[in-house]
ChimeraX commands (.cxc) that place a marker at each C-alpha (Angstrom):
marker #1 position 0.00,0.00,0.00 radius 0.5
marker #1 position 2.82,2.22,1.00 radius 0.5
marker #1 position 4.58,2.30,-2.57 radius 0.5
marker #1 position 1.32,2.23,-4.24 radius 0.5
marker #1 position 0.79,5.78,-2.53 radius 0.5
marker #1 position 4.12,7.07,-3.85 radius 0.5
marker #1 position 4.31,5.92,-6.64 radius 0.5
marker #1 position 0.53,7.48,-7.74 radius 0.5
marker #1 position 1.83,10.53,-6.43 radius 0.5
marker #1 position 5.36,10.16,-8.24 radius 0.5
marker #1 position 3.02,10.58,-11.29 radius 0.5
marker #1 position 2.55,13.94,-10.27 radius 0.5
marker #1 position 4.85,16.20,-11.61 radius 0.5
marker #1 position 4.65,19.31,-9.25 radius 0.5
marker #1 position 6.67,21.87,-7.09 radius 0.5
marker #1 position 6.34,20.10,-3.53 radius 0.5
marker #1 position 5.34,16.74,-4.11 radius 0.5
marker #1 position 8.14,14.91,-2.49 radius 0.5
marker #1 position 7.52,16.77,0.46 radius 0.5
marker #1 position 4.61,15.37,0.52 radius 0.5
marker #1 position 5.75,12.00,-0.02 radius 0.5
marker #1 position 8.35,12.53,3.01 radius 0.5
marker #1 position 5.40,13.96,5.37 radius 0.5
marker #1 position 3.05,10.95,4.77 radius 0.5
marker #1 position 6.39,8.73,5.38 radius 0.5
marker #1 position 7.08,10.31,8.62 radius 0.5
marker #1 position 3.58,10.36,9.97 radius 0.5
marker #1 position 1.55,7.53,10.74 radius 0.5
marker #1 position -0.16,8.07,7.53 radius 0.5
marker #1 position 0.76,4.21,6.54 radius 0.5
marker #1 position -0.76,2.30,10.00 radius 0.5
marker #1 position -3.32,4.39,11.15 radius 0.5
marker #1 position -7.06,3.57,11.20 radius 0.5
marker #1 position -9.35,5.16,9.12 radius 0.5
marker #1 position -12.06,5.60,11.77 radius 0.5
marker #1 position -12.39,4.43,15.43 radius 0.5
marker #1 position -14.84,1.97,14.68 radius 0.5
marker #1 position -16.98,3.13,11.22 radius 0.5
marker #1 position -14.79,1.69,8.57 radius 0.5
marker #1 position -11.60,0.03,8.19 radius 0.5
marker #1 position -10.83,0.58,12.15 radius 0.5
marker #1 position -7.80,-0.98,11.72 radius 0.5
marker #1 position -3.95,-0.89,11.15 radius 0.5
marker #1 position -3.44,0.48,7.93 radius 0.5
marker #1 position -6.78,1.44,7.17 radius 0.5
marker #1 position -6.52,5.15,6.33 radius 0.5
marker #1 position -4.27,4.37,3.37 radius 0.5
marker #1 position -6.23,1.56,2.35 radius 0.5
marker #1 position -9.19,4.15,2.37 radius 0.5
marker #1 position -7.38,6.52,0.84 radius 0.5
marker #1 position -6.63,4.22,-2.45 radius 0.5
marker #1 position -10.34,3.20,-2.35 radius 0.5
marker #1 position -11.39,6.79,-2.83 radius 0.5
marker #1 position -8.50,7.52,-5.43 radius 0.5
marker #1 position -9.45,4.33,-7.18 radius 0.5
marker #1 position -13.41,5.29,-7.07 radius 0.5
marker #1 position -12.97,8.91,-7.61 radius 0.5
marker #1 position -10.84,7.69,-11.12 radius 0.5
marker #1 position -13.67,5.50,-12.45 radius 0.5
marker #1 position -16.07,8.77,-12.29 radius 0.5
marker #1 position -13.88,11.28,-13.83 radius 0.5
marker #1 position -13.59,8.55,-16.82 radius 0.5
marker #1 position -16.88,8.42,-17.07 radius 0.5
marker #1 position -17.62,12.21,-17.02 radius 0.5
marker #1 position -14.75,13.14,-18.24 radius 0.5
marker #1 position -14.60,16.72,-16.30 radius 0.5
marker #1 position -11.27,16.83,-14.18 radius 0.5
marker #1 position -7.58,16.68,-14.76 radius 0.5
marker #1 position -6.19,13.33,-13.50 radius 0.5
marker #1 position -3.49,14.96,-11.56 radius 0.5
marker #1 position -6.15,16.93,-9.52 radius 0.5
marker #1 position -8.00,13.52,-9.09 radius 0.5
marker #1 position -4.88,12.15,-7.02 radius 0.5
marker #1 position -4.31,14.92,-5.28 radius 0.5
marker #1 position -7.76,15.43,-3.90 radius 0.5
marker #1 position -8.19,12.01,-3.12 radius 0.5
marker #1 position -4.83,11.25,-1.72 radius 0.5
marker #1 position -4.92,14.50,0.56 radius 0.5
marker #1 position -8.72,14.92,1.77 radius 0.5
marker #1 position -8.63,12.51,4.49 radius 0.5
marker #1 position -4.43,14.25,5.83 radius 0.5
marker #1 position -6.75,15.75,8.98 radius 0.5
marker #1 position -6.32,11.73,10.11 radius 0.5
marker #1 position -2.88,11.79,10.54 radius 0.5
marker #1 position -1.36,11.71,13.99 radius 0.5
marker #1 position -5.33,11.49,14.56 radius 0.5
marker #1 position -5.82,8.42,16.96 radius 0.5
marker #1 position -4.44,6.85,19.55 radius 0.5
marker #1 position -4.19,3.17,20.47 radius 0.5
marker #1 position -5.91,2.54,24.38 radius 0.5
marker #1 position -7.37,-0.69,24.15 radius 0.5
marker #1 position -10.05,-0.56,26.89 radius 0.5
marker #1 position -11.46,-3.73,28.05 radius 0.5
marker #1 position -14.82,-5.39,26.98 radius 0.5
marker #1 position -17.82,-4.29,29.20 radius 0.5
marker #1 position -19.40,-7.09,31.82 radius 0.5
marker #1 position -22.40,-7.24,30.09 radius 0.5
marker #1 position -20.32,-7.06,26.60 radius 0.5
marker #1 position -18.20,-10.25,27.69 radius 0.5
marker #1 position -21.41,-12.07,29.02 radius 0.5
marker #1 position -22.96,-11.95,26.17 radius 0.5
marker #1 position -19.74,-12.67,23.90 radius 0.5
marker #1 position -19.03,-15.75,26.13 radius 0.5
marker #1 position -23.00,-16.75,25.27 radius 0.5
marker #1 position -22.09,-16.51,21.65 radius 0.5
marker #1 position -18.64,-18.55,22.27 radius 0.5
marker #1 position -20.15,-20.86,24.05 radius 0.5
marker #1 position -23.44,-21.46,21.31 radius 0.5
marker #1 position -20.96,-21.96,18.68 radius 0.5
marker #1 position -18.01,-23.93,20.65 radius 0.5
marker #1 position -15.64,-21.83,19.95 radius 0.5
marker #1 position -12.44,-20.92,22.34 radius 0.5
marker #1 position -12.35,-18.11,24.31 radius 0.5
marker #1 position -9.68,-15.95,22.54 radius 0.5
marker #1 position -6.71,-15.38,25.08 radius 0.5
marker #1 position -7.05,-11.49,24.46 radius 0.5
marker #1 position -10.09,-9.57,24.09 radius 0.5
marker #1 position -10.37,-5.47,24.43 radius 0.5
marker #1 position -13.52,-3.34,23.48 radius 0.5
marker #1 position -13.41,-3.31,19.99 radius 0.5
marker #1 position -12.12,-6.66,19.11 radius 0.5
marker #1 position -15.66,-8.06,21.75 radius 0.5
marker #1 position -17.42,-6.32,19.27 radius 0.5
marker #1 position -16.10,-7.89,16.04 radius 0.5
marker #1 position -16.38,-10.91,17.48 radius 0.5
marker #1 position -20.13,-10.76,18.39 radius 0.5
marker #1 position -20.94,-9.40,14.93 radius 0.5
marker #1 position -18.99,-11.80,13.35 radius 0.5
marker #1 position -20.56,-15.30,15.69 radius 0.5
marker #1 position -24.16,-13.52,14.99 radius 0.5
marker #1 position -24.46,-12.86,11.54 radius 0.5
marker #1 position -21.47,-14.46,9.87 radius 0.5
marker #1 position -20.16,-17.46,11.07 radius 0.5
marker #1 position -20.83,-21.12,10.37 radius 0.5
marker #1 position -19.61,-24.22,11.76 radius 0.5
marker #1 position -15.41,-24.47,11.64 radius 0.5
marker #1 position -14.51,-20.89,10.33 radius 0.5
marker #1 position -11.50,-19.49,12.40 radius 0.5
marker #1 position -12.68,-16.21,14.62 radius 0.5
marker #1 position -11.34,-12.66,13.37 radius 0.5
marker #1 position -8.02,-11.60,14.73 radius 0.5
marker #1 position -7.69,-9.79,17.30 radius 0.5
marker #1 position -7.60,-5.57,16.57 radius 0.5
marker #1 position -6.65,-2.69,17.78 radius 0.5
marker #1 position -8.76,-0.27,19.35 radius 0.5
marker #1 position -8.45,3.07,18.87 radius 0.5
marker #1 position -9.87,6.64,20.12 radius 0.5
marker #1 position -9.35,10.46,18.96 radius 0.5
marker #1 position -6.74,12.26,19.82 radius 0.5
marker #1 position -6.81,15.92,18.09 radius 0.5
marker #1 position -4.25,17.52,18.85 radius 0.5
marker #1 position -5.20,20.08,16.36 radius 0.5
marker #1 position -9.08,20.98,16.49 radius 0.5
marker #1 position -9.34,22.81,13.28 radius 0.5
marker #1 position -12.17,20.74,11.95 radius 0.5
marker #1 position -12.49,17.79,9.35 radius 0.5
marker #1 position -11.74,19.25,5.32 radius 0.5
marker #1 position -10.44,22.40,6.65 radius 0.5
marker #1 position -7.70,20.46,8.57 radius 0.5
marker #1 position -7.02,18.19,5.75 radius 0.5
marker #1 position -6.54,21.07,3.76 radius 0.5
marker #1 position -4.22,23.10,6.64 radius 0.5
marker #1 position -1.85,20.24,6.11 radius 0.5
marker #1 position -2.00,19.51,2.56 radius 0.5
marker #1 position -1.25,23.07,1.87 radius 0.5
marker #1 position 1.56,22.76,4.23 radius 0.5
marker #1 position 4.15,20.84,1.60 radius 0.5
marker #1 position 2.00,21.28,-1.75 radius 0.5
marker #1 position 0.66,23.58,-3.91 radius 0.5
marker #1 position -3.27,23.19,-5.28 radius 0.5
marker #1 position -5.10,24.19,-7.49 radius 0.5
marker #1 position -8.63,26.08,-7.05 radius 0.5
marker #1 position -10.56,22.96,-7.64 radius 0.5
marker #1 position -8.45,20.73,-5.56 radius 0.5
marker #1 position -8.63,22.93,-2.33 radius 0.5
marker #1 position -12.22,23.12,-2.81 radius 0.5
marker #1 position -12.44,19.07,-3.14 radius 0.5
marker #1 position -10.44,18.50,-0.15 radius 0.5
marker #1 position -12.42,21.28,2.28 radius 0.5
marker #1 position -15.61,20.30,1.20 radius 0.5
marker #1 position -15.34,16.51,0.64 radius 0.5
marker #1 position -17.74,15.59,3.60 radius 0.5
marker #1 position -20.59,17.84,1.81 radius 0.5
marker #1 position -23.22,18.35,3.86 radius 0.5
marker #1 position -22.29,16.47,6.55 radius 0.5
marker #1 position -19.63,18.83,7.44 radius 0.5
marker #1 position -21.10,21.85,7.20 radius 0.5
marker #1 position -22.93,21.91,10.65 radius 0.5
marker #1 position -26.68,22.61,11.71 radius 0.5
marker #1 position -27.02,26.39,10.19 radius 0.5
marker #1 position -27.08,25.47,6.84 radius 0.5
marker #1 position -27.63,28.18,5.06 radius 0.5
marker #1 position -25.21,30.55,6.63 radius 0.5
marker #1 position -21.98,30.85,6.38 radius 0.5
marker #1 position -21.03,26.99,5.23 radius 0.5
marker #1 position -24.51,25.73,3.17 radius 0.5
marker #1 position -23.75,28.70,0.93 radius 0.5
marker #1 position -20.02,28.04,0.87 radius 0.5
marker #1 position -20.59,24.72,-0.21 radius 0.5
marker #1 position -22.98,24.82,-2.90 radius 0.5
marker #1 position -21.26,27.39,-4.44 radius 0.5
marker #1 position -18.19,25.26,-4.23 radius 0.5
marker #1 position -20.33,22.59,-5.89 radius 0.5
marker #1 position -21.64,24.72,-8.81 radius 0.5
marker #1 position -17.44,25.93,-9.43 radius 0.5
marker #1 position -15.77,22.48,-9.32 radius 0.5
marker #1 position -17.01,19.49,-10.53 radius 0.5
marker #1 position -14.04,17.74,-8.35 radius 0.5
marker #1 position -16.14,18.49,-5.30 radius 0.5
marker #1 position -18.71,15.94,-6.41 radius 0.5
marker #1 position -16.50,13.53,-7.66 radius 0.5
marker #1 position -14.27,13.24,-4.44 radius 0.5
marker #1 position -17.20,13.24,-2.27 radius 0.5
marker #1 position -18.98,10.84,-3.88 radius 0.5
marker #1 position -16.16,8.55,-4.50 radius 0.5
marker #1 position -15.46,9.06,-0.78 radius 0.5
marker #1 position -18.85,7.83,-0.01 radius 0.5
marker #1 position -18.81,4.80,-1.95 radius 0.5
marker #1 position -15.40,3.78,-0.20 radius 0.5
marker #1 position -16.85,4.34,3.34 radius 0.5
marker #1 position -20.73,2.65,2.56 radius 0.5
marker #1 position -20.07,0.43,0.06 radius 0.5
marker #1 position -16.22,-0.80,-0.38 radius 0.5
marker #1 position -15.52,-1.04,2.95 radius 0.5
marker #1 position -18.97,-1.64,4.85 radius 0.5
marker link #1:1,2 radius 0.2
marker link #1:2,3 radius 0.2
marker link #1:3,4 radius 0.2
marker link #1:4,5 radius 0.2
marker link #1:5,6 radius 0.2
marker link #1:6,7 radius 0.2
marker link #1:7,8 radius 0.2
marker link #1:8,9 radius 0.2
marker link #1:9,10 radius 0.2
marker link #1:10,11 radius 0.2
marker link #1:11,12 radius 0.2
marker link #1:12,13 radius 0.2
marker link #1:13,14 radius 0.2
marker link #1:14,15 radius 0.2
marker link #1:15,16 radius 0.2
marker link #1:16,17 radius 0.2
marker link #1:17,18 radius 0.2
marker link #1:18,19 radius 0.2
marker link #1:19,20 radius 0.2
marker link #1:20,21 radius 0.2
marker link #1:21,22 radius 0.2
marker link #1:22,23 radius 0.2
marker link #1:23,24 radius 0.2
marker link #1:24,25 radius 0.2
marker link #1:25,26 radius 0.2
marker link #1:26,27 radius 0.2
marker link #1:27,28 radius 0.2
marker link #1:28,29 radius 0.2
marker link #1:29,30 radius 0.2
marker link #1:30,31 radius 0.2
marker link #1:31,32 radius 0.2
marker link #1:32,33 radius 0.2
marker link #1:33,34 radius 0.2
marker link #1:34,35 radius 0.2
marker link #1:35,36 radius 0.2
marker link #1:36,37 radius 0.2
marker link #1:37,38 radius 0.2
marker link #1:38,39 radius 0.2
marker link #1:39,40 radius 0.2
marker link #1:40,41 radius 0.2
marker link #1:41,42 radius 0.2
marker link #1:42,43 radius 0.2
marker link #1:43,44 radius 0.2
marker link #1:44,45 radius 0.2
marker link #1:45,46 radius 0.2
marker link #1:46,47 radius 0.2
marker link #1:47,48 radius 0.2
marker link #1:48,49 radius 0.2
marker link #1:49,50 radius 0.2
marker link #1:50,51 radius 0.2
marker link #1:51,52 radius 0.2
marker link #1:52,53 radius 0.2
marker link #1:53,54 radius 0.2
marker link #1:54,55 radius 0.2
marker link #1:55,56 radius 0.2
marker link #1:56,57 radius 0.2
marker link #1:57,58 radius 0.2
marker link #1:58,59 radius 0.2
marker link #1:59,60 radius 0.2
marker link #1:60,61 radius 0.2
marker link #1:61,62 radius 0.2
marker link #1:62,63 radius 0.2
marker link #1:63,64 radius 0.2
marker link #1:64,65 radius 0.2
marker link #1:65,66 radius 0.2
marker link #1:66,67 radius 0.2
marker link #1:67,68 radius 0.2
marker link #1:68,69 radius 0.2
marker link #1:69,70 radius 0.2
marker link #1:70,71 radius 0.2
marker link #1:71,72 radius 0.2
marker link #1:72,73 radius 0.2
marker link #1:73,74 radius 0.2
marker link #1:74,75 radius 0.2
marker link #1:75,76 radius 0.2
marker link #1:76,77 radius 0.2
marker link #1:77,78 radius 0.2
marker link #1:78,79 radius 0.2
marker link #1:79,80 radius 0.2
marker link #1:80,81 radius 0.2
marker link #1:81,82 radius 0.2
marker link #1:82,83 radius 0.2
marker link #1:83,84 radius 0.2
marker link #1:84,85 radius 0.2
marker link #1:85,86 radius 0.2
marker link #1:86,87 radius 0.2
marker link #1:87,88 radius 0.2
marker link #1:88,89 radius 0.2
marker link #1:89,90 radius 0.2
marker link #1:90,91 radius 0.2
marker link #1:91,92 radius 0.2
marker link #1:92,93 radius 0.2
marker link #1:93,94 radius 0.2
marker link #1:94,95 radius 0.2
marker link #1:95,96 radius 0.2
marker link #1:96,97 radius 0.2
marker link #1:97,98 radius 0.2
marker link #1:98,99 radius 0.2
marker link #1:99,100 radius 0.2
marker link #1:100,101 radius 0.2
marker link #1:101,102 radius 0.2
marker link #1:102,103 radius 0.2
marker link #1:103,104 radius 0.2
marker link #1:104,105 radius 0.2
marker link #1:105,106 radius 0.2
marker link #1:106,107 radius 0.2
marker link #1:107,108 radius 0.2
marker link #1:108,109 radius 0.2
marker link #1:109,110 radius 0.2
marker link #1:110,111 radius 0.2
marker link #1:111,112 radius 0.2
marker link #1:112,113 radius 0.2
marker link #1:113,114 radius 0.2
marker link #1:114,115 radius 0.2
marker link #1:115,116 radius 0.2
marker link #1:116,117 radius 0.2
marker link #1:117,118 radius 0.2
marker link #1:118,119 radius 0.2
marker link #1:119,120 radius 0.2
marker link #1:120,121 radius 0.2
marker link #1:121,122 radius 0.2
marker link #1:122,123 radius 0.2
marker link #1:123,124 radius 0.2
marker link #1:124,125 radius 0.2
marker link #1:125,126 radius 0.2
marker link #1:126,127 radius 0.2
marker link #1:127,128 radius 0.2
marker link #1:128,129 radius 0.2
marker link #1:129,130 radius 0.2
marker link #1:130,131 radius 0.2
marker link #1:131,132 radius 0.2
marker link #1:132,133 radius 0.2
marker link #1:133,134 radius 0.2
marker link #1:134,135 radius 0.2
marker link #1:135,136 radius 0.2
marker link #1:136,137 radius 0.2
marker link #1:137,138 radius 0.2
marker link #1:138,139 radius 0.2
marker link #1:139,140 radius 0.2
marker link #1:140,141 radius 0.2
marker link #1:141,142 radius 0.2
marker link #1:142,143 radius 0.2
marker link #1:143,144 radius 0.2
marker link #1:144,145 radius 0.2
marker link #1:145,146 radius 0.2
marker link #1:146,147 radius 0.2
marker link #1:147,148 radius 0.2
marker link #1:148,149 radius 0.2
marker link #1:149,150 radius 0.2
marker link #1:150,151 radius 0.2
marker link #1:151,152 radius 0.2
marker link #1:152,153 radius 0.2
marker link #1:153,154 radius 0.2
marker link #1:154,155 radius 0.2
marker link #1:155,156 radius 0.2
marker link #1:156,157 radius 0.2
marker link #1:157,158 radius 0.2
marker link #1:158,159 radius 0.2
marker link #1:159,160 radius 0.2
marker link #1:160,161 radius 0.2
marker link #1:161,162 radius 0.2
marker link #1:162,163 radius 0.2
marker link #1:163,164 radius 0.2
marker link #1:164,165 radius 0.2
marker link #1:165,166 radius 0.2
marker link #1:166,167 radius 0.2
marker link #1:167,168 radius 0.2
marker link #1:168,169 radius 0.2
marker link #1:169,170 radius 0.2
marker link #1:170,171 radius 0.2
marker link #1:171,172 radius 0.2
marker link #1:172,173 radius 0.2
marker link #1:173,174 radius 0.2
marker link #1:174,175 radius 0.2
marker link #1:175,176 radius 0.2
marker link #1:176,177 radius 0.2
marker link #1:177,178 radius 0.2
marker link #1:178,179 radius 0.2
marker link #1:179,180 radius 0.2
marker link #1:180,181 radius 0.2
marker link #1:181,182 radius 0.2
marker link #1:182,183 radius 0.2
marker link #1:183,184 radius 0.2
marker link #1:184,185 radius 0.2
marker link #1:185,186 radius 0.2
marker link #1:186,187 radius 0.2
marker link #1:187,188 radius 0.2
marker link #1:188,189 radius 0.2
marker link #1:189,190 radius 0.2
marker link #1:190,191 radius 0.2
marker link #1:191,192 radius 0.2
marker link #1:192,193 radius 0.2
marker link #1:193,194 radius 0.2
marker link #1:194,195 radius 0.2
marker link #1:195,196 radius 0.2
marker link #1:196,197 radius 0.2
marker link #1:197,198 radius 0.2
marker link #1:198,199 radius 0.2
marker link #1:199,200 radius 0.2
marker link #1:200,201 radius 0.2
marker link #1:201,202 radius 0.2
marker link #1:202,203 radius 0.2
marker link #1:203,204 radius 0.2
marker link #1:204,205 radius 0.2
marker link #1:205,206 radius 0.2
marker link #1:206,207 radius 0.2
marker link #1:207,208 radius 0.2
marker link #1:208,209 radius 0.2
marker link #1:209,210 radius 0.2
marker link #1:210,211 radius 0.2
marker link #1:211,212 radius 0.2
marker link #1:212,213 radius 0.2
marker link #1:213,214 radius 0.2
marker link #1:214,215 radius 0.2
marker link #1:215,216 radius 0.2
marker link #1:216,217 radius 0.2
marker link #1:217,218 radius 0.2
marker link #1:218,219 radius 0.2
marker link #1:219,220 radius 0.2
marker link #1:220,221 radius 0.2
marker link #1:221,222 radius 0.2
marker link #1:222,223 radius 0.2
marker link #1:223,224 radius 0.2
marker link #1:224,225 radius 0.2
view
């Protein structure tokens, strides 16, 4: 996954890009989750989400044919950066009631008690015994489990941006794709002033907005549900 990033962004040819390359290297960018628990809550998951939106947000420009490639990775690659250095590993241990009823489920199916079990892992494994398993699979592994830790509260696609535009130049279409990738689920409960506006306009200027937001939202609902 980690040269598949770099070398999509190698294809790049602009002023900053290996700076890029060197920040995503440094960061956790490579083993961090993509979410706490939503999708791919696991090691490695925010690249692997990041290539599903790239991957999506390609198939629609192809079809519509209304973006510059180049803009396509860049958006994609850099509208999820507000992640990075995001979460934290704690590991809190299942619930009582949460390891009563796991053991129920364990215990149903005659499975083995796996040696270690935290919060998130008891949940995996009572999804997986209720609507998933059948006689002789092996139980998931065991995962990590992970919490926010911002230490930079600047918000979701205005972060991402912050730090893209930290080692990178872009383009008026790509900083709108990357600050307004969330659509309106970012944009708060008063929609219609400042952000609503500030978003559909975005929407009506770059066609990029749509793309990367949509392409996000099949990654997150569809790919990786």
């Amino acid at each position: 996954m980690k040269d598949q990033v770099i070398n999509v962004l190698k294809t790049v040819e602009r002023e900053g890009i290996d700076n890029l390359i060197n920040f995503l290297c440094e960061s956790d960018f490579f083993t961090a989750p993509s979410s706490t628990k939503y999708h791919l809550a696991c090691k490695g998951g925010l690249a692997q989400h990041t290539m599903n939106v790239l991957g999506a947000a390609l198939k629609l420009n192809k079809q519509y044919k209304t973006c510059d490639n180049k803009s396509v990775i860049i958006a994609a690659i850099c509208h999820d950066l507000c992640k990075v250095n995001f979460y934290k590993i704690v590991n809190d241990p299942p619930t009582d009631p949460q390891m009563r009823y796991l053991n129920s489920l364990l215990q149903r199916h005659k499975c083995k008690t796996p040696p270690v079990i935290n919060k998130a892992y008891a949940a995996v494994l009572i999804d997986f015994l209720l609507h998933k398993y059948e006689a002789g699979m092996e139980l998931p592994c065991l995962i990590d489990n992970y919490e926010v830790d911002d230490q930079f509260p600047l918000g979701h696609g205005e972060k991402s941006l912050f730090v893209a535009r930290q080692y990178i130049k872009l383009t008026i279409d790509e900083a709108l794709a990357v600050r307004w990738h969330m659509g309106l689920s970012d944009i708060g409960p008063h929609f219609d002033f400042p952000s609503g506006h500030s978003y559909r306009t975005a929407v009506e200027k770059s066609k990029l907005v749509t793309i990367i937001q949509l392409a996000d939202m099949e990654a997150s609902f569809l790919m990786e549900a």
